[in-house]
Backbone as CSV, one residue per row, in Angstrom:
resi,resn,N_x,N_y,N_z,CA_x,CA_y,CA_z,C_x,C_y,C_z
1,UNK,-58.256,85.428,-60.540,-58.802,85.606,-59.212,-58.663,84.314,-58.397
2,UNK,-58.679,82.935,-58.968,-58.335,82.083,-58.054,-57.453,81.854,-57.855
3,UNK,-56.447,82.225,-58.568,-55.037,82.085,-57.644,-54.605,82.947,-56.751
4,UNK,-55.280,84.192,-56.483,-55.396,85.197,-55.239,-56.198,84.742,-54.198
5,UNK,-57.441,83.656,-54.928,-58.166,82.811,-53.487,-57.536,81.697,-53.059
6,UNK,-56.596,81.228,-53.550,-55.946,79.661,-53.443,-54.992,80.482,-52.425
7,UNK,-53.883,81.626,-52.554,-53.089,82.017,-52.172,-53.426,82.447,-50.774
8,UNK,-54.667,83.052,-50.950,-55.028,83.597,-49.463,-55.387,82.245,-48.350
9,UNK,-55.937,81.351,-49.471,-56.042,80.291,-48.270,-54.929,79.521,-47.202
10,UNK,-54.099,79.677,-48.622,-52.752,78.634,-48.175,-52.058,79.993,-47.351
11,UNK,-51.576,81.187,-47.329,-51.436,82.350,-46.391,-51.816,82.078,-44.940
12,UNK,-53.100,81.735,-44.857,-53.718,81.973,-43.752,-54.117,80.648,-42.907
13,UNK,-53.786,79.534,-43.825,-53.588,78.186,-43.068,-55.119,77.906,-43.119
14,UNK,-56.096,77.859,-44.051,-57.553,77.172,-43.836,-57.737,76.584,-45.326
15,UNK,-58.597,75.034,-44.593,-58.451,74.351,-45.430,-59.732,73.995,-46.262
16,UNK,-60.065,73.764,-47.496,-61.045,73.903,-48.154,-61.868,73.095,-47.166
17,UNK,-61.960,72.020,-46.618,-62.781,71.461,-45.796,-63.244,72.487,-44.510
18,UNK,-62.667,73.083,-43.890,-62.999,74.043,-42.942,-63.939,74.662,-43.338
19,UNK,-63.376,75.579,-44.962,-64.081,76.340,-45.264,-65.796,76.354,-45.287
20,UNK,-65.794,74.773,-45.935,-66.889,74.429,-46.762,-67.587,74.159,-45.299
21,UNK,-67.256,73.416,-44.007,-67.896,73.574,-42.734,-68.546,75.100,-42.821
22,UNK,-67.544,75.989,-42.463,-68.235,77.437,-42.045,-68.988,77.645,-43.045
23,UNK,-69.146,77.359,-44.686,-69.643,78.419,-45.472,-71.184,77.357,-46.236
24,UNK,-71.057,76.195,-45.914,-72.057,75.470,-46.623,-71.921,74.778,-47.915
25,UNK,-70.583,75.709,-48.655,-70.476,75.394,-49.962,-69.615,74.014,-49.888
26,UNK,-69.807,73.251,-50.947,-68.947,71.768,-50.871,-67.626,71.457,-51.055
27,UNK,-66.639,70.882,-50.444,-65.426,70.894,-50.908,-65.256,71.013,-52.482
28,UNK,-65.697,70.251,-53.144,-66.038,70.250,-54.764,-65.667,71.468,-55.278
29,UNK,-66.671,72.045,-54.898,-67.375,73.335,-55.739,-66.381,74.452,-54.716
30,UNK,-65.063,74.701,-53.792,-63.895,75.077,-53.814,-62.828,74.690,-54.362
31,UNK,-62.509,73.554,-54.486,-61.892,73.079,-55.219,-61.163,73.573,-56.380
32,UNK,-62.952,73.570,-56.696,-62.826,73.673,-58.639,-62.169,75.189,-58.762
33,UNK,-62.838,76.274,-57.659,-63.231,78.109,-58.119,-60.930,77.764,-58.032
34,UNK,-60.536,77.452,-56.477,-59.009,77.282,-56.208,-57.936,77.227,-57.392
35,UNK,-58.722,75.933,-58.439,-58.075,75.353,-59.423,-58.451,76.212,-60.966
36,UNK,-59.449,77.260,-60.306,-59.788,77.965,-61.518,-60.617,77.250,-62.859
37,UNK,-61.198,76.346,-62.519,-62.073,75.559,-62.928,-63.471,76.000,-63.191
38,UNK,-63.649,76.456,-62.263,-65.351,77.700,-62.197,-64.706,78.829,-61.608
39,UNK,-65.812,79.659,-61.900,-66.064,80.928,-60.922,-67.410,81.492,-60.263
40,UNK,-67.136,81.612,-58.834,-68.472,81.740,-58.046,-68.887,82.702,-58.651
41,UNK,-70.383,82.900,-58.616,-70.946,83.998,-58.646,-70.472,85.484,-57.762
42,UNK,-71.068,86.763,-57.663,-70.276,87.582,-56.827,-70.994,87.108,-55.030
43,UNK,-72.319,86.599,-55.084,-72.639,86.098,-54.001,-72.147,84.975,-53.484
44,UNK,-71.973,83.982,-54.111,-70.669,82.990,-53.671,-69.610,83.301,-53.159
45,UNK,-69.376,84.431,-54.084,-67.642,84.761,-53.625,-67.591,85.397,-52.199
46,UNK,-68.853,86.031,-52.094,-69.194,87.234,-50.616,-69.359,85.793,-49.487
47,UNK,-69.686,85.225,-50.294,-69.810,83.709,-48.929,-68.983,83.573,-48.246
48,UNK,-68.329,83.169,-49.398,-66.616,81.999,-49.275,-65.175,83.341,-48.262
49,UNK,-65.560,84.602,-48.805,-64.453,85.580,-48.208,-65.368,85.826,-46.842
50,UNK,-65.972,85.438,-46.447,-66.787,85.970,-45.040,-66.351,84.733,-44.535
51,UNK,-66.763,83.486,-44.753,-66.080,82.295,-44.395,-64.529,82.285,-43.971
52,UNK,-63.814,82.657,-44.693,-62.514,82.512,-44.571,-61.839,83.831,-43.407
53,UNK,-62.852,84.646,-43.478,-62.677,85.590,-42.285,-63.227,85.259,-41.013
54,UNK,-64.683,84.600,-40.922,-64.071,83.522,-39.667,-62.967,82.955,-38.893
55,UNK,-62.603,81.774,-40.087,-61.784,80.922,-39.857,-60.362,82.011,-39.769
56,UNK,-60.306,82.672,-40.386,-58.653,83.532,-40.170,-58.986,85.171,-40.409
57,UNK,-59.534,85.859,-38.824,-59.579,87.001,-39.287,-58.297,87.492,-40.000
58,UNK,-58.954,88.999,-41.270,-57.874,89.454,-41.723,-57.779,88.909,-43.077
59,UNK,-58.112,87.325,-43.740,-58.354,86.658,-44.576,-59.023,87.803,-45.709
60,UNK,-59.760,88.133,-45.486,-61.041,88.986,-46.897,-60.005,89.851,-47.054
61,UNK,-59.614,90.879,-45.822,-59.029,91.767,-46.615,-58.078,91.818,-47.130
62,UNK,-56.684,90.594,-46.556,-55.482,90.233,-47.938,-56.014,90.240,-49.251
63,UNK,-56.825,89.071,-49.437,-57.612,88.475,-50.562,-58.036,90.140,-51.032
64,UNK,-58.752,90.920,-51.035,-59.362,92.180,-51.398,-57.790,93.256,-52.086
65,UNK,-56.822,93.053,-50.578,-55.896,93.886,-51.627,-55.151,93.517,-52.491
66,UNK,-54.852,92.474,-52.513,-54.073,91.150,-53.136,-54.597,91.285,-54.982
67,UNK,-56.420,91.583,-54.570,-56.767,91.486,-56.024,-56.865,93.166,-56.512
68,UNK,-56.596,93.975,-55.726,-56.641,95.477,-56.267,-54.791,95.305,-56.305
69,UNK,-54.152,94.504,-55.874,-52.563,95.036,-56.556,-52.003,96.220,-55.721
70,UNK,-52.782,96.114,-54.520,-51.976,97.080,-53.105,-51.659,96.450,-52.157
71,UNK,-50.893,95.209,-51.777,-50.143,94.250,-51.015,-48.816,94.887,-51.186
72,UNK,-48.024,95.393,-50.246,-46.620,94.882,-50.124,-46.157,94.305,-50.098
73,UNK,-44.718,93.967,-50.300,-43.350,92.622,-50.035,-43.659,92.799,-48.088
74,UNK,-43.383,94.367,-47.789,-43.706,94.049,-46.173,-44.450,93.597,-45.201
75,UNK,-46.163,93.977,-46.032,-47.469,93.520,-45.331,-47.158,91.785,-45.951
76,UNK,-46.607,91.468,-46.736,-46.793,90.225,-46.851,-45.513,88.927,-45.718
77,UNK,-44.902,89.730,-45.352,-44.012,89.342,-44.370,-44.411,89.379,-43.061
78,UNK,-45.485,89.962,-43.101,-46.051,90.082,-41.459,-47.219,89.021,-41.692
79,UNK,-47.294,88.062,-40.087,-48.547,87.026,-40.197,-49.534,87.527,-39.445
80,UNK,-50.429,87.504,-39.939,-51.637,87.441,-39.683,-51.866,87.614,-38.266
81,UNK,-51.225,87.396,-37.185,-51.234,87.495,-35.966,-50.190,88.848,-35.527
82,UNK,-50.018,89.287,-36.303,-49.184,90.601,-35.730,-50.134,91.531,-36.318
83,UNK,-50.040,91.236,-37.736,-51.381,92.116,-38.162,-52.364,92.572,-37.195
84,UNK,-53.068,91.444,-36.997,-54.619,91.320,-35.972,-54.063,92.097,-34.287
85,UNK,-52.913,92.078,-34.259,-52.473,92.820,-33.190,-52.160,93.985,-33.350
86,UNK,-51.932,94.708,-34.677,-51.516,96.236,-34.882,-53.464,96.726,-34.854
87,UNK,-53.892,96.294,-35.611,-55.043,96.607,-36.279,-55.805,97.143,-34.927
88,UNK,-55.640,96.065,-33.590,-56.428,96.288,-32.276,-55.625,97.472,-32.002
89,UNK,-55.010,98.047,-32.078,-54.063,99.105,-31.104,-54.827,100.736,-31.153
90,UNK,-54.886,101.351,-30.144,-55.352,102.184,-30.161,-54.537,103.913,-31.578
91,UNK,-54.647,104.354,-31.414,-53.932,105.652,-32.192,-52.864,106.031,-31.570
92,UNK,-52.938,106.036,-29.708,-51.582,106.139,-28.806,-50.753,104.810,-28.688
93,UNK,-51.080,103.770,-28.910,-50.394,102.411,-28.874,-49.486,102.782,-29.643
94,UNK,-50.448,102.911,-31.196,-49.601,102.588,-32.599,-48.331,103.646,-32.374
95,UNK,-48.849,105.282,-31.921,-47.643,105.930,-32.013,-47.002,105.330,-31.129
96,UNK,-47.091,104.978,-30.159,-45.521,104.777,-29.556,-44.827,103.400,-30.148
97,UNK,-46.063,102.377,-30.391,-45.090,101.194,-31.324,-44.600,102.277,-32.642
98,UNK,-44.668,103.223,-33.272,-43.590,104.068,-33.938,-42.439,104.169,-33.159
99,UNK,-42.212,104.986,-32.081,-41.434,105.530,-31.305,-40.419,104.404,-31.095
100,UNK,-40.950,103.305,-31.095,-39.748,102.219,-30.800,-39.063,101.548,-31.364
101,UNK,-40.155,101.375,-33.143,-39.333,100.819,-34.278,-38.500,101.920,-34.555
102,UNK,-38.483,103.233,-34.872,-37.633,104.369,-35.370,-36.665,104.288,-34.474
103,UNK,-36.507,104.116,-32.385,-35.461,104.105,-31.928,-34.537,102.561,-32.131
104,UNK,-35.117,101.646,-32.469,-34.665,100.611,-32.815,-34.202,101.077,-34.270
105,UNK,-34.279,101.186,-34.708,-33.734,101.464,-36.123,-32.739,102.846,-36.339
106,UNK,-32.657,103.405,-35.063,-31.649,104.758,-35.653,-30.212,103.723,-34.468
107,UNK,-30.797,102.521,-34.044,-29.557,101.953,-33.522,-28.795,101.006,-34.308
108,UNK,-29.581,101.054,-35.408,-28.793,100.277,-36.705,-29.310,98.626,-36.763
109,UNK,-30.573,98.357,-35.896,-31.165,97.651,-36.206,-31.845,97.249,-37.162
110,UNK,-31.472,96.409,-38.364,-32.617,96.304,-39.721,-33.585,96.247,-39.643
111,UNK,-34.813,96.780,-40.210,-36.296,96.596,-40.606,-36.558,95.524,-40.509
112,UNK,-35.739,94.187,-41.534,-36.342,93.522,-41.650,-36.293,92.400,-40.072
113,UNK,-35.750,92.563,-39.033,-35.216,91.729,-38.161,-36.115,92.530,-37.592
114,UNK,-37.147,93.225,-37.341,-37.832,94.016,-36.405,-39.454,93.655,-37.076
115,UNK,-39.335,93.290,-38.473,-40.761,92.962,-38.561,-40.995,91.288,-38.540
116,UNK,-39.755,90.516,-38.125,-39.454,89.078,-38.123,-39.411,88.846,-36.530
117,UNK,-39.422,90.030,-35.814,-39.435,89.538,-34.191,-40.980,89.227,-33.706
């Protein structure tokens, strides 16, 4: 599990010092859970992932699927800021952002150059 919390940190660009600002807990005592040294309690851990969702909405829930083993190669290619921009979109947004990747893509545009724009 701490290398799914080390990973999400370094993902999302926040730094154990930030953290330990927003969350109270001491650089130390992240450190150690990062390096797999300890492990928080489950209330610690509810700290530290609320913390890090502050500092980088979107943070808890990588970290959450990351440790259930339902992350994609694709969701992991998208940053955090496109994410946080699909997520806001209404149900008519999202379909038509469909409508435009599928016409972009029946023009022989790659996937992957469309989730890199």
């Amino acid at each position: 599990m701490h290398d799914i919390f080390d990973k999400t940190l370094r993902i999302h660009g926040i730094t154990g010092k930030r953290l330990s600002e927003v969350t109270g807990f001491s650089q130390t005592h992240i450190s150690e859970f990062r390096k797999g040294k300890t492990n928080p309690s489950c209330s610690t851990l509810q700290s530290l992932l609320n913390g890090m969702d502050k500092l980088a909405p979107g943070a808890k829930r990588y970290f959450c699927m990351e440790l259930a083993g339902t992350t994609s190669s694709v969701a992991e290619t998208v940053s955090p800021e496109k994410s946080l921009a699909i997520e806001g979109m209404s149900s008519s947004e999202l379909a038509q952002l469909l409508l435009v990747v599928a016409d972009k893509l029946q023009q022989g545009q790659p996937a992957k150059q469309l989730i890199s724009a």
